[in-house]
BANUMAR-242519 format. One line per 8 residues: number of its first residue (from 1); their letters; for each residue x, y, z of N, C-alpha, C, CB. Coordinates in Angstrom, 3 decimals. Atoms other than C-alpha are relative to their C-alpha. Glycine has a CB too. Layout:
! BANUMAR-242519
NUM) a) X/Y/Z/X/Y/Z/X/Y/Z/X/Y/Z | ... .
This chain:
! BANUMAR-242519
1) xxxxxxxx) 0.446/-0.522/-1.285/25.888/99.293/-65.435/-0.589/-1.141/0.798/-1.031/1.146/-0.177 | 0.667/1.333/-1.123/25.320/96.822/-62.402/-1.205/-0.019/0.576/0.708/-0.183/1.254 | 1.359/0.409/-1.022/21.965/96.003/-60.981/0.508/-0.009/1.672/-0.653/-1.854/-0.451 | -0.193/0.322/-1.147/22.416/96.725/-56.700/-1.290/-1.229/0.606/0.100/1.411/0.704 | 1.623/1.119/-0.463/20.599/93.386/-55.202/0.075/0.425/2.001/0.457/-2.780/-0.466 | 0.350/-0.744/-1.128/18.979/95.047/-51.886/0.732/-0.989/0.957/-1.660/0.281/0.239 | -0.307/0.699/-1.098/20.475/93.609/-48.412/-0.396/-0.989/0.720/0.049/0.520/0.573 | 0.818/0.712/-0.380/17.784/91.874/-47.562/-0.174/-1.582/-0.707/-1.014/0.826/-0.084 .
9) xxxxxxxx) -0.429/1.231/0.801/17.804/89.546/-50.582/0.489/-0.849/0.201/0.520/0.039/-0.702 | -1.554/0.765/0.134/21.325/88.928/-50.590/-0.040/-0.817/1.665/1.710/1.512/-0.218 | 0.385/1.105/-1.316/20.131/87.670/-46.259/-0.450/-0.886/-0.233/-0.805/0.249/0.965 | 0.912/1.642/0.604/17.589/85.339/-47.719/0.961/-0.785/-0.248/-0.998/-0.038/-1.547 | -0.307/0.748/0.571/19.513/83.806/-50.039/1.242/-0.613/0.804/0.058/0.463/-1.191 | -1.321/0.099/-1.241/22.663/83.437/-47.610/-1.191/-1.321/0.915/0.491/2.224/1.295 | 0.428/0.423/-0.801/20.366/82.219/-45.487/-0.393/-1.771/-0.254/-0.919/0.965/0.248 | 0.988/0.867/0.788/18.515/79.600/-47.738/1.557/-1.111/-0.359/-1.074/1.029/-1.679 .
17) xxxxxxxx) -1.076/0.378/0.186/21.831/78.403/-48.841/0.134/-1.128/1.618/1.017/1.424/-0.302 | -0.291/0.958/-1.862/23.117/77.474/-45.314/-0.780/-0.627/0.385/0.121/0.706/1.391 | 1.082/1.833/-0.510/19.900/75.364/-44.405/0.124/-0.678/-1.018/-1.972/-0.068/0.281 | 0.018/1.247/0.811/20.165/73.751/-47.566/1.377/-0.876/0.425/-0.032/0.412/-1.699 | -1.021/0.902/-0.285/23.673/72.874/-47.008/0.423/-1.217/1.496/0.936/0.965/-0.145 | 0.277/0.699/-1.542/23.048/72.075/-42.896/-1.339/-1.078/-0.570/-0.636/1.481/1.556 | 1.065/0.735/0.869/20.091/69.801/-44.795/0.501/-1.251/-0.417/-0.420/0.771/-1.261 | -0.682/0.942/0.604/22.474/67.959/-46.799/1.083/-0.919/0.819/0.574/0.667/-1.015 .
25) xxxxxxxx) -0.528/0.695/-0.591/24.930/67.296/-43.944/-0.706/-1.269/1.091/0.686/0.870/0.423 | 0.845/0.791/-0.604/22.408/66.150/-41.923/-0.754/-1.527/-0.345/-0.770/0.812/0.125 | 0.734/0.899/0.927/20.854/63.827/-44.286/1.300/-1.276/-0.067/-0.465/0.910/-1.717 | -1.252/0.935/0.521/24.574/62.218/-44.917/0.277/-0.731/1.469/1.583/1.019/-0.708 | -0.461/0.138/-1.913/25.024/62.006/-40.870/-0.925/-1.295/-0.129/-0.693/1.619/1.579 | 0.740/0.895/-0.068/21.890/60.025/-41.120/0.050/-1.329/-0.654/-0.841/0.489/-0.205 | -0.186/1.012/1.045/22.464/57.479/-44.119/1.573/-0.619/0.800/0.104/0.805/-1.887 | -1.327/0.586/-0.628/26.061/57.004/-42.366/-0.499/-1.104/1.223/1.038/1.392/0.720 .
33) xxxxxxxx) -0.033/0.579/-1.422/24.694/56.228/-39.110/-1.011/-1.567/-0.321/-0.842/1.351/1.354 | 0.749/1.407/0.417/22.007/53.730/-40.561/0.630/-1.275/-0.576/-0.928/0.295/-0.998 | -0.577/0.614/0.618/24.288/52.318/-42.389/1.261/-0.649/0.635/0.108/0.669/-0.927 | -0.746/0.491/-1.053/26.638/51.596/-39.414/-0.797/-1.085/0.671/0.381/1.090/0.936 | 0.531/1.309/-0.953/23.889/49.919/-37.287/-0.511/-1.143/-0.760/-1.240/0.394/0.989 | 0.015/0.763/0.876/23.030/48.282/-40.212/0.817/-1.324/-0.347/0.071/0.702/-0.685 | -1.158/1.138/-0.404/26.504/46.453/-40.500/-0.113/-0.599/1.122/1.320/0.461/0.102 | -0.402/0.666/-1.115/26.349/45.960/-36.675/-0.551/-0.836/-0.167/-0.081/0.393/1.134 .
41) xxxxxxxx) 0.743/1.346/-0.904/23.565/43.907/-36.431/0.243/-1.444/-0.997/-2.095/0.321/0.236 | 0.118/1.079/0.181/23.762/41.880/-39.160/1.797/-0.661/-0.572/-1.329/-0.027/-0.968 | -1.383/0.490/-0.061/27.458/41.283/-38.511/-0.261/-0.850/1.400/1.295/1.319/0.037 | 0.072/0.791/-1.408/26.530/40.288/-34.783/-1.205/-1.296/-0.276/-0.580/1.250/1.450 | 0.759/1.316/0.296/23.811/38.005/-36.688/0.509/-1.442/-0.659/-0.961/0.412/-0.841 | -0.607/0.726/0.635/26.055/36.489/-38.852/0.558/-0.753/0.967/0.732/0.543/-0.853 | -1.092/0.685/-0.485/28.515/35.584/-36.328/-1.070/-0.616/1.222/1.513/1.026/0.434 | 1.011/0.851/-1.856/25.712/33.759/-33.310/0.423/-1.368/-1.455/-3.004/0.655/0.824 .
49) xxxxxxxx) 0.133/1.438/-0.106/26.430/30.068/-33.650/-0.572/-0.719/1.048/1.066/-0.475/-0.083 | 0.284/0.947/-0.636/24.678/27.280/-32.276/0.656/-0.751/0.861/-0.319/-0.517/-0.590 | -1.235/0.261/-0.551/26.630/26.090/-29.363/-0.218/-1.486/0.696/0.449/1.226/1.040 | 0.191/1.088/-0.090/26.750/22.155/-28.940/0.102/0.015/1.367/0.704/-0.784/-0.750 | -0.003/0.481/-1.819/25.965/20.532/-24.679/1.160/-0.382/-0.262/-1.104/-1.298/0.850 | -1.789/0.123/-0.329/29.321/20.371/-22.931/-0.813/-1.547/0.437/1.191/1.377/1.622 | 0.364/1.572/-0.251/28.502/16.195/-22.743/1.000/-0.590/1.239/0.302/-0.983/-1.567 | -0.793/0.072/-0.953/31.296/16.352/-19.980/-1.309/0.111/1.205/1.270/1.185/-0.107 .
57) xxxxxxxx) 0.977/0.053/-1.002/28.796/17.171/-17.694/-1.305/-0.765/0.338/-0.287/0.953/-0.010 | 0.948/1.124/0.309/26.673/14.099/-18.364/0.382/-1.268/1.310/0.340/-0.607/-1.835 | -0.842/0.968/-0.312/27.208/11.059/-16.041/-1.494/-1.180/0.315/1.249/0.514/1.428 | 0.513/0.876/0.388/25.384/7.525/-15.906/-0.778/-0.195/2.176/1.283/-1.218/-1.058 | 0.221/-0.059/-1.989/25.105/8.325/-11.297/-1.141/-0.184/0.290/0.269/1.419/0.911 | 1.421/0.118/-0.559/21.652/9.048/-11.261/-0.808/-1.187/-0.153/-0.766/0.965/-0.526 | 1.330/1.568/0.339/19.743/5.549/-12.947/0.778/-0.611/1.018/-0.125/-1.196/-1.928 | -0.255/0.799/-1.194/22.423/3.902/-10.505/-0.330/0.177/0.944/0.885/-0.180/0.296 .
65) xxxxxxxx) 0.500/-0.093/-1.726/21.471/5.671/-7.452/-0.914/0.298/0.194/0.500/0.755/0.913 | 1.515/0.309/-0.016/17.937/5.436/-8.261/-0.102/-1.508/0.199/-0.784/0.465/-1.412 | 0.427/1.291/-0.243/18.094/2.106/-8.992/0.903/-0.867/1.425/0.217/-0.747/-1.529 | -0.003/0.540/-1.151/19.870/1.375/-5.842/-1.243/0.502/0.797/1.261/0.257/0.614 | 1.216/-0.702/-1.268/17.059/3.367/-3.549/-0.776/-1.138/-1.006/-0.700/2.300/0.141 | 0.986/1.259/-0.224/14.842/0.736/-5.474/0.106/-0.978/0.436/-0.426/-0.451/-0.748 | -0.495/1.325/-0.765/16.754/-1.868/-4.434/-0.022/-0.177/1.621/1.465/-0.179/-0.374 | 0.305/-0.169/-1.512/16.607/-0.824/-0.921/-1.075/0.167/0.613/0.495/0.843/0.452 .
73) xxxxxxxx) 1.306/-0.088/-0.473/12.999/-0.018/-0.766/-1.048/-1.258/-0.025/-0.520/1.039/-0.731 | 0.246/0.735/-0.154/12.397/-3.085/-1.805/0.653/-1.198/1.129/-0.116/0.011/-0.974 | -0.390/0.663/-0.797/14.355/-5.074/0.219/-0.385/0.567/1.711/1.353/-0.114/-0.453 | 0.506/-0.301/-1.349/13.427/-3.074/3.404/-1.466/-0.668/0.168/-0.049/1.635/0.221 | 1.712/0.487/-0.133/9.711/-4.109/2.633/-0.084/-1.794/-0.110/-1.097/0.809/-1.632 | 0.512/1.919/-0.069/10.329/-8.377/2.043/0.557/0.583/1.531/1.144/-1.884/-1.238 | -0.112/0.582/-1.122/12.270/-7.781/5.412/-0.974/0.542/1.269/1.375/0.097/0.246 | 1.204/0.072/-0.749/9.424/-6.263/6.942/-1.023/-1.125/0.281/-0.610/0.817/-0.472 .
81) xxxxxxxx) 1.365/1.381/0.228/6.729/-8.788/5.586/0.581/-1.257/0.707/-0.354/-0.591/-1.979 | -0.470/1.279/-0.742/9.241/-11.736/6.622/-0.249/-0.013/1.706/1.668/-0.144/-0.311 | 0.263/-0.048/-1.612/9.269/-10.069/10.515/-1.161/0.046/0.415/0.508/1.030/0.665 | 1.269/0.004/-0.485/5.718/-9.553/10.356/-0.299/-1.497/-0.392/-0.984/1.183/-0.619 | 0.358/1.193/0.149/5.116/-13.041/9.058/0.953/-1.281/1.140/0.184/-0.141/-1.631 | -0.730/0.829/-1.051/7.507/-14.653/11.706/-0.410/0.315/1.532/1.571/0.262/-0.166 | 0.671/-0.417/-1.395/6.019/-12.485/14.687/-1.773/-0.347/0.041/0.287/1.849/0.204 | 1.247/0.962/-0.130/2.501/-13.964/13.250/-0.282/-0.914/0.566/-0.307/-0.441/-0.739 .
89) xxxxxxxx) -0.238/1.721/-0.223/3.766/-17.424/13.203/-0.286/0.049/1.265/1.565/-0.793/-0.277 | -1.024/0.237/-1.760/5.521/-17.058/16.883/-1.547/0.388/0.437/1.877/1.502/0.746 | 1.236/-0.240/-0.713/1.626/-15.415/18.014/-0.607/-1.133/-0.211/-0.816/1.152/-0.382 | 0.832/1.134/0.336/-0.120/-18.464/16.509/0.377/-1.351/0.737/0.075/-0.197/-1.492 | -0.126/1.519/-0.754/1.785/-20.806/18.415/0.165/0.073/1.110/0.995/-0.893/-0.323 | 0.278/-0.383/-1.678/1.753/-19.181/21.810/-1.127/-0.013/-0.088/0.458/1.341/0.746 | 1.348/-0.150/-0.144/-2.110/-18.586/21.097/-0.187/-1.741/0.194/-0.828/0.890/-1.407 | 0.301/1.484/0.232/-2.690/-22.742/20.106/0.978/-0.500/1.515/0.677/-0.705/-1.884 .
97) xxxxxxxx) -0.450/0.864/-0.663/0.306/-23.710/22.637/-1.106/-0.086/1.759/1.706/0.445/0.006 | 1.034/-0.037/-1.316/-1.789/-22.029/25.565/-1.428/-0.641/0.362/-0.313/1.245/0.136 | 1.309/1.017/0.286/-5.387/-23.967/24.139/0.781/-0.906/0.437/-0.756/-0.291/-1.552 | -0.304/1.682/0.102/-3.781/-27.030/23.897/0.170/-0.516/1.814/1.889/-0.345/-1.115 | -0.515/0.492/-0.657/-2.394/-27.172/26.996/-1.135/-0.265/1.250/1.164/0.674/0.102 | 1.036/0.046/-0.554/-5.672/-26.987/28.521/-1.204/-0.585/-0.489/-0.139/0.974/0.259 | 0.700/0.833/0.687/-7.641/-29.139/26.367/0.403/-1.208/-0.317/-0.287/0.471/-0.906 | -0.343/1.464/0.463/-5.442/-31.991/25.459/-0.496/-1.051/0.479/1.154/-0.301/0.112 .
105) xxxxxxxx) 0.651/0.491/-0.720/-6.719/-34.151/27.717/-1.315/-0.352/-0.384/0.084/0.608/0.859 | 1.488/-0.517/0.591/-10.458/-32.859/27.051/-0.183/-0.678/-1.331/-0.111/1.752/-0.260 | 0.158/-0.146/1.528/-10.057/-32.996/23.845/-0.049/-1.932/-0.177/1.671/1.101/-0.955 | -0.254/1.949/-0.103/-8.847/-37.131/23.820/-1.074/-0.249/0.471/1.245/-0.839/1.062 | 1.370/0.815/-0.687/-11.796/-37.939/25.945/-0.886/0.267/-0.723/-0.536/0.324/1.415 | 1.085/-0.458/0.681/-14.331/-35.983/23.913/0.263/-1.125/-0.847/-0.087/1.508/-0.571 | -0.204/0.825/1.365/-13.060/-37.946/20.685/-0.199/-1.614/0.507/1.751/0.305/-0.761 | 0.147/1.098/-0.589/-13.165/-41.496/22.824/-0.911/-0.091/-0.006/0.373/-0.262/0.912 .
113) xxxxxxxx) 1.915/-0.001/-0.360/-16.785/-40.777/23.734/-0.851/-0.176/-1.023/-0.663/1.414/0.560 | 0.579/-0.480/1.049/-17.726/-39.469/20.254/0.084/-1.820/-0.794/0.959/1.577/-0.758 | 0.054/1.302/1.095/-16.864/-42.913/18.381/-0.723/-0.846/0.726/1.450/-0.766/-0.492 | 0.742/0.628/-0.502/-19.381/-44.535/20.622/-1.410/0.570/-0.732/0.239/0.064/1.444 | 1.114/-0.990/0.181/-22.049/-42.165/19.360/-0.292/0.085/-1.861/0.590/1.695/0.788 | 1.327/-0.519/1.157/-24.757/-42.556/16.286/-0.154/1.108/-0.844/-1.162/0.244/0.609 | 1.142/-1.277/-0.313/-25.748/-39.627/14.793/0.275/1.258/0.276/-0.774/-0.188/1.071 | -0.716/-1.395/-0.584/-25.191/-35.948/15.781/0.139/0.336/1.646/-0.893/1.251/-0.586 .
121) xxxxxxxx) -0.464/0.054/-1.107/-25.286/-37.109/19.411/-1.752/0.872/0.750/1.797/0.832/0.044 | 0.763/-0.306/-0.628/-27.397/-36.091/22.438/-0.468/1.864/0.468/0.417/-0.871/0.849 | -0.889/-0.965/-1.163/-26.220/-32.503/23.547/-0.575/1.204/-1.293/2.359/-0.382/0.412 | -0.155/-1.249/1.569/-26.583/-29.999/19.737/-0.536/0.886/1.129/-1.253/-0.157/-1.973 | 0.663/-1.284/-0.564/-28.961/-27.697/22.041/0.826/0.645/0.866/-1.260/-0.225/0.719 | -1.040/-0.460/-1.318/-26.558/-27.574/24.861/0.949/1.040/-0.644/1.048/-1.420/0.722 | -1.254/-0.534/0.687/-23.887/-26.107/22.297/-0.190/0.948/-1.206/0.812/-1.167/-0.489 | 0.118/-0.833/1.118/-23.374/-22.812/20.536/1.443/0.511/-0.097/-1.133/1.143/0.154 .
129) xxxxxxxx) -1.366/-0.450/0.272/-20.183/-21.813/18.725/-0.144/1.252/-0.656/0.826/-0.965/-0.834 | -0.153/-1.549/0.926/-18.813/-18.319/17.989/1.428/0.489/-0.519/-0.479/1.340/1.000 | -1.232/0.006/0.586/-16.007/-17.156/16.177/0.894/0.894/0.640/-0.086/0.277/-1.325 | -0.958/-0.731/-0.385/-12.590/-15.727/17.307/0.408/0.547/-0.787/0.782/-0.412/0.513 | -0.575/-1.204/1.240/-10.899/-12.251/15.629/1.333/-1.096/-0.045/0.428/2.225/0.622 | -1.186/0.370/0.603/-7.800/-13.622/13.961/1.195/0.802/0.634/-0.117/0.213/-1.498 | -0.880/-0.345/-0.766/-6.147/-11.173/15.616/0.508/-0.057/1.353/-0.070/0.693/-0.164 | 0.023/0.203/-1.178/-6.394/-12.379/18.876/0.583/-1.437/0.112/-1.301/0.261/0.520 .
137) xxxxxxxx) -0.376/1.001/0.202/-5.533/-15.948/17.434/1.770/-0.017/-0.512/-1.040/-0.462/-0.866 | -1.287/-0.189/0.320/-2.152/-14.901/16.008/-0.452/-0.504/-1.488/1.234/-0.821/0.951 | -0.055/0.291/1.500/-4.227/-15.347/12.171/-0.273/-1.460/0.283/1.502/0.394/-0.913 | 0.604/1.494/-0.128/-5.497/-18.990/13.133/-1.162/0.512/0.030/0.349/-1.049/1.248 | 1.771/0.044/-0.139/-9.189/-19.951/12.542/0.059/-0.882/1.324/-1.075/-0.920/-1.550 | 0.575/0.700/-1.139/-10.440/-20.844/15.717/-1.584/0.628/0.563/1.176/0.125/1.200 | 1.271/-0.252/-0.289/-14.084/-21.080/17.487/-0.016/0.134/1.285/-0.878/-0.878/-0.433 | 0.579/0.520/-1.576/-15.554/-20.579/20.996/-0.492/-0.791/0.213/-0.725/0.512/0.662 .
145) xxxxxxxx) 0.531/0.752/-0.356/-16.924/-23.482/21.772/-1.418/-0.366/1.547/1.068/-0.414/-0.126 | 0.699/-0.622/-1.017/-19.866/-22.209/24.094/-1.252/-1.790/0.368/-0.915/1.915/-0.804 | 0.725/0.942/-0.641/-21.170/-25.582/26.380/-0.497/0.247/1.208/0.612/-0.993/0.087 | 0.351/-0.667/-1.132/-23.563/-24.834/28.634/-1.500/-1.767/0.969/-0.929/2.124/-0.826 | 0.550/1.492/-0.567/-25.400/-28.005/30.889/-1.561/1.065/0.315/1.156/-1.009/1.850 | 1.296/-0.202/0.032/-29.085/-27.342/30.458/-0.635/-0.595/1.190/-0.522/-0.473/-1.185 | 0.862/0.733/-0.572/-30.065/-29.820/32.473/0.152/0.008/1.666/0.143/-1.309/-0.637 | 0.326/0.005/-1.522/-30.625/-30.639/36.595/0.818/-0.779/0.898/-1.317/-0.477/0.230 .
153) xxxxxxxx) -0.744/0.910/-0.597/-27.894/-33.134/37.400/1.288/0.535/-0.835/-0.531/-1.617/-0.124 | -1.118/-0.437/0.642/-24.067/-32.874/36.763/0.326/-0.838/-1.371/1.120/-0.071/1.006 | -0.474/0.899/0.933/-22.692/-33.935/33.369/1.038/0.342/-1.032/-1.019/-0.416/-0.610 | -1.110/-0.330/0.933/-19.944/-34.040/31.002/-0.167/-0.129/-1.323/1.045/-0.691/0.235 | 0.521/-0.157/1.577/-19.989/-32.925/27.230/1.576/-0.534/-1.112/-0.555/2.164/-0.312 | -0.808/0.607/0.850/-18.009/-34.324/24.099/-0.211/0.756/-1.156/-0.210/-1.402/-0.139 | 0.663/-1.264/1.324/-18.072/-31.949/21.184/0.590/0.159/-1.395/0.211/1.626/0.497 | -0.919/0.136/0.742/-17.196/-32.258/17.721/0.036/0.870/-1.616/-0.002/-1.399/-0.017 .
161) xxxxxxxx) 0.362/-1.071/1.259/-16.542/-29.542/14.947/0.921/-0.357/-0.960/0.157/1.679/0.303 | -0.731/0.198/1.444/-15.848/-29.933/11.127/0.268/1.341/-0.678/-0.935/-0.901/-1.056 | -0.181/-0.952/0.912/-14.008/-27.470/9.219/-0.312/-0.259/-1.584/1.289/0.348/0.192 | 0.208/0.540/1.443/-15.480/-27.567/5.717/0.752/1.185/-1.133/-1.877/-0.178/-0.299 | -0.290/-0.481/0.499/-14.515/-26.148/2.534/-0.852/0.847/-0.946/0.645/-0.594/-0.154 | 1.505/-0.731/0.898/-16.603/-24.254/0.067/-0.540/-0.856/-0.766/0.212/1.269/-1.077 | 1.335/1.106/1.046/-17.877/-27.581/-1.608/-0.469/-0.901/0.874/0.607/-1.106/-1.465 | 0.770/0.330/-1.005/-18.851/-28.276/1.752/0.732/-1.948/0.475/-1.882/0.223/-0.700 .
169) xxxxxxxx) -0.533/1.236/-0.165/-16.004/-31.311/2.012/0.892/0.676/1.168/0.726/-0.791/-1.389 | -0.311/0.281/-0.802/-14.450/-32.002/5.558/1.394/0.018/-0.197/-0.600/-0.856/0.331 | -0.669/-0.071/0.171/-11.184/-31.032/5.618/0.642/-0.294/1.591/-0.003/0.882/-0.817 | -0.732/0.025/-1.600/-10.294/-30.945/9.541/-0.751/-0.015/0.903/0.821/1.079/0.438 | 0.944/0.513/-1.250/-11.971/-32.515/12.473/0.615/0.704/0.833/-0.106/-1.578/0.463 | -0.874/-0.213/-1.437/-11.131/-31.168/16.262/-0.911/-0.300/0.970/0.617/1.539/0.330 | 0.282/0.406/-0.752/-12.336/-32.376/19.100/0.035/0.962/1.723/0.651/-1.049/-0.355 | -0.124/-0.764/-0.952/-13.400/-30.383/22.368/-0.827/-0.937/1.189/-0.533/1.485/-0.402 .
177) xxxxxxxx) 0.959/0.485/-0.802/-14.987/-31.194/25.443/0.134/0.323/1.890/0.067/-1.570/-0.422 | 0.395/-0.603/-1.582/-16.297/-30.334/29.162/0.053/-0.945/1.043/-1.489/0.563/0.136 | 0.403/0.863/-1.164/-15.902/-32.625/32.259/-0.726/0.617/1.213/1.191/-0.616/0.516 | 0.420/-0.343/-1.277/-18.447/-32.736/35.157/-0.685/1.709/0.342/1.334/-0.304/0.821 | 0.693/-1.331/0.241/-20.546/-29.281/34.460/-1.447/-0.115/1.167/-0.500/0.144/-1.936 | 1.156/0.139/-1.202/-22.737/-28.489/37.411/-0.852/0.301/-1.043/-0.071/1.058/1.518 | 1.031/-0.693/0.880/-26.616/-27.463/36.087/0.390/1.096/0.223/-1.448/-0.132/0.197 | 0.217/-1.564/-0.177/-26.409/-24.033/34.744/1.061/-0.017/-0.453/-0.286/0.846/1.310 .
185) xxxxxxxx) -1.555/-0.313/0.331/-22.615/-24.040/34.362/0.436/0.042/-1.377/0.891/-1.010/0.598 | -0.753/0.403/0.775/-20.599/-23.500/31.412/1.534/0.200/0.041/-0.483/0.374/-0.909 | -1.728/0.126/-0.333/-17.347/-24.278/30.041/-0.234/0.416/-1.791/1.056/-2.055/0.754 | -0.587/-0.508/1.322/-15.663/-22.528/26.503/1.002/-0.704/-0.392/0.451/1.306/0.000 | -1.362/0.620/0.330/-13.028/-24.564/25.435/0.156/0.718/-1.901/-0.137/-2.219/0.214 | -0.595/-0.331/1.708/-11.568/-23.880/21.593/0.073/-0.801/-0.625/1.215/0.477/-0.341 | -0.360/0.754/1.188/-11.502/-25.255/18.497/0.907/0.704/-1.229/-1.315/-0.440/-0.557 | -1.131/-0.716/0.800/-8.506/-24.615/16.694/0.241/-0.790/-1.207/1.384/0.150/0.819 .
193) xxxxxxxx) -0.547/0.647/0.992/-7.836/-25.316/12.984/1.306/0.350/-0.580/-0.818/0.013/-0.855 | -1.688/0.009/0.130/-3.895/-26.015/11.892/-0.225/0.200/-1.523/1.058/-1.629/0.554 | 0.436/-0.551/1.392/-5.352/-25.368/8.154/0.954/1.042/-0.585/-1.421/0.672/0.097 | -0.560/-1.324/0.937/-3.373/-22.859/5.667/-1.796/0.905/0.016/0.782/-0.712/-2.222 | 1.259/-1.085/-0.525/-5.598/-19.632/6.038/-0.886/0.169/-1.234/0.595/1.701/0.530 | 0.848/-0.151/1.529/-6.387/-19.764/2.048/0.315/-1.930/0.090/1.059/1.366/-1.843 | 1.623/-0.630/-0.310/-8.856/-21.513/1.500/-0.435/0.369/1.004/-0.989/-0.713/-0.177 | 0.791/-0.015/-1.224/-11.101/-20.250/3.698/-0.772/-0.855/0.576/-0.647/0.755/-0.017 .
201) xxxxxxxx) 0.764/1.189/-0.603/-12.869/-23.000/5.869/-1.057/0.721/0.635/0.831/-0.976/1.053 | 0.842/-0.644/-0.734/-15.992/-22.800/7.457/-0.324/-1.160/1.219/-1.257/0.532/-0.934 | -0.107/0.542/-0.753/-16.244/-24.257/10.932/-1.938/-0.637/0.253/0.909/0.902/0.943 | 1.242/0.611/-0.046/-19.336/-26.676/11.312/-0.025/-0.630/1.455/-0.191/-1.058/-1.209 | 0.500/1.258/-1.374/-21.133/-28.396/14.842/-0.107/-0.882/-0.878/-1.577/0.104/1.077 | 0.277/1.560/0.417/-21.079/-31.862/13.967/-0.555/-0.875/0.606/0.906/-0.647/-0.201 | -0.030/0.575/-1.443/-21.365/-33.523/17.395/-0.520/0.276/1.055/0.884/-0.022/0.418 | 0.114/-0.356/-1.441/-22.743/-33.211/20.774/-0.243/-0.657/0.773/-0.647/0.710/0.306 .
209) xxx) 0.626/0.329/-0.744/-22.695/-35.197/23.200/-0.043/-0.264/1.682/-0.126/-0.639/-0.574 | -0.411/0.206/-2.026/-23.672/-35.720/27.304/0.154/-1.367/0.315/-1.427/0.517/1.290 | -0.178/1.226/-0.827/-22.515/-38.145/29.309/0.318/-0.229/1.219/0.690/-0.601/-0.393 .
């Protein structure tokens, strides 16, 4: 005689069944799929190589056309310094040609007078010298030569400055001088030294005298 198993049961177990089995597919779905991305990646890891510089695209252009722009920056700058050192010059000898041409004379007589003369001469008070900017000289050392007639009758001055060096040795004489200075009057003439600008010289009164 059979045992009836109630309706309800026999639902359960139906039931219980089918999630276990939806359980098990699920579970397999999962282990599959892991096991796919699994391969991917370390198939797409395997296969990355290190990929050597295309050395084609290398070229030697740039140190050359650097080192030309140095070559040109330098050369633009000596031919600067040369035009500025030639438009010096050319100022230094329009500055001196324009003295001279108004002292030469002066200047000869002063020095004639002076080798008659003792001593530092009659005149030192009469005479104060001041210095000219270099830039106004064209970069020559030159002095003002400030002669001024102190005295009450007319007279003419002879004037004589030493350029020294820093051990206080005489490197360049010049010779200036004033004709016929009413009282009261003065006269500026220049003293220009033809010296290289190194060393530096220092311009000394040496001389003075009236006559």
């Amino acid at each position: 005689m059979s045992t009836r198993i109630p309706d309800d049961q026999v639902r359960s177990r139906r039931s219980r069944r089918i999630g276990a089995l939806l359980a098990t597919c699920a579970c397999g779905s999962l282990l599959v799929s892991c096991g796919s991305d699994n391969n991917a990646g370390g198939g797409a890891s395997a296969g990355v190589r290190p990929t050597a510089p295309n050395t084609s695209n290398f070229s030697g252009a740039a140190p050359s056309a650097l080192s030309s722009a140095a070559s040109s920056i330098i050369g633009s700058a000596r031919a600067s310094a040369s035009a500025a050192a030639s438009s010096l010059s050319a100022a230094a000898s329009e500055f001196e040609a324009s003295v001279s041409a108004d002292t030469a004379r002066a200047s000869a007589q002063a020095q004639a007078e002076l080798k008659k003369v003792q001593g530092p001469g009659n005149a030192l008070s009469d005479v104060a010298m001041t210095g000219m900017p270099r830039a106004k000289t064209g970069g020559l050392l030159a002095v003002l030569v400030n002669i001024t007639n102190n005295t009450d009758r007319t007279a003419s001055y002879a004037v004589q400055v030493d350029f020294k060096n820093a051990d206080g040795k005489v490197v360049e004489t010049r010779f200036v001088g004033a004709e016929n200075l009413k009282p009261g009057q003065r006269a500026q003439p220049v003293a220009i030294s033809r010296q290289p600008t190194q060393p530096q010289l220092t311009p000394v009164l040496a001389k003075a005298q009236r006559y």
